[in-house]
N, C-alpha and C positions, 0 to 999 in steps of 0.2 A: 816318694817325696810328694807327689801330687796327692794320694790320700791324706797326707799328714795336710797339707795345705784345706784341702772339701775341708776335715774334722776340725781345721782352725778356724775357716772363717764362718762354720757351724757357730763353734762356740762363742765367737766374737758376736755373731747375730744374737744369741739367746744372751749374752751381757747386755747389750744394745736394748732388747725389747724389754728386759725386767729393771731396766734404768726407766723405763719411761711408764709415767704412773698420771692416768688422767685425772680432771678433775669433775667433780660432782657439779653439776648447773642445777638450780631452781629454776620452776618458772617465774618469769615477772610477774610482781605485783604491783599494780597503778592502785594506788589509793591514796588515804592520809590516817596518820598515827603519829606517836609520840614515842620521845625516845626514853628506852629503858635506862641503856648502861652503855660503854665503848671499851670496849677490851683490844692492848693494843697486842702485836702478835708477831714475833717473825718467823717468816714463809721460807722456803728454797726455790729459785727458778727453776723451769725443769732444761730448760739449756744447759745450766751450767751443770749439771747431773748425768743429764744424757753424757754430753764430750765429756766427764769425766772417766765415765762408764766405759766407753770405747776406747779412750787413748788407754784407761788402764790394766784393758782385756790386750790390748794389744802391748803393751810393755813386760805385762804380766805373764804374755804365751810366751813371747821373745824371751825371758829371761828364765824361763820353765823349758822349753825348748833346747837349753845348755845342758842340762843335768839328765846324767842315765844316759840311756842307749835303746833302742828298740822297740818296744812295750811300753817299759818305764818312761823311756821317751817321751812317749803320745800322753802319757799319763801327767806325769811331770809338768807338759804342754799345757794340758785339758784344764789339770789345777790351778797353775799361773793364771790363766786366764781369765779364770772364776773369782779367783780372788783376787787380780788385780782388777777387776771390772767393778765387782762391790767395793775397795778402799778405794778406787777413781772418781766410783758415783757421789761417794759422800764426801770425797772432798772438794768435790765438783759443786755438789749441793752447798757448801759451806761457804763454799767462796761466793756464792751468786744470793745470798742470805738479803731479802730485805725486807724494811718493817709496813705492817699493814695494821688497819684497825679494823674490828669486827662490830657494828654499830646494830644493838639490838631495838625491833623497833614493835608494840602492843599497835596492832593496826585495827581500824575500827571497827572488822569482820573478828576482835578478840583472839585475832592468829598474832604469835611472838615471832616477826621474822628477822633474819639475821643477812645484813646486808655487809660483804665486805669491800673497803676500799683505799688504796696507796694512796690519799691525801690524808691528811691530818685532819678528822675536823675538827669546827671552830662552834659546834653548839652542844648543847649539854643535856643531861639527864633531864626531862621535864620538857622538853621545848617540841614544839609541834613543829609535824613535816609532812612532805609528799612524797611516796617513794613514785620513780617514773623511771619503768623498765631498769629497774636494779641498781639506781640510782639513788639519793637523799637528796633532798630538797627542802633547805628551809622555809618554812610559811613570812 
């Protein structure tokens, strides 16, 4: 019992760690440019990805854990686990869904950079700004 236990919460951890997916940072740009385009976007938190991942590694061992006897057992176990971590993650991810805008912006060093952020904004293709530490700034 106790090994069946170590290889479960093995498994639960390797659901756990392939739920959780970092994110890419830029460095800051301080300058001034003008805006391209704004493409709007929806993202997944990774909150709601992670606890899906886990509750469904763990529901998933639990009801994998029923089926067979000995070997098959652990196996049965192993695979529940795997797949209830992956359909927990995404629909974890599904439920935590919000919209973001991706605000492209020609900055005056002629670099196109792409700034994103959860407000709406309120200025348009053409309009000059400052970016300030990852920020947009209308002029």
């Amino acid at each position: 019992m106790f090994q069946f236990l170590k290889r479960f919460a093995a498994l639960v951890a390797v659901a756990a760690l392939t739920a959780c997916a970092g994110q890419q940072t830029m460095p800051s740009y301080n300058g001034f440019g003008v805006v391209n385009g704004i493409a709007e976007a929806q993202v997944s938190g990774a909150a709601g990805g992670m606890a899906g991942g886990v509750g469904g590694a763990l529901i998933g061992g639990a009801l994998g854990s029923l089926i067979g006897g000995g070997t098959g057992k652990t196996v049965a176990t192993g695979v529940g686990a795997v797949a209830g971590g992956m359909a927990g993650s995404n629909a974890g991810a599904k439920a935590d869904m919000k919209t973001v805008w991706d605000v492209s912006v020609r900055c005056e060093d002629g670099i196109d950079r792409v700034v994103r952020t959860d407000v709406q904004p309120f200025f348009r293709p053409g309009t000059k700004v400052r970016l300030v530490n990852g920020t947009i700034q209308p002029l």
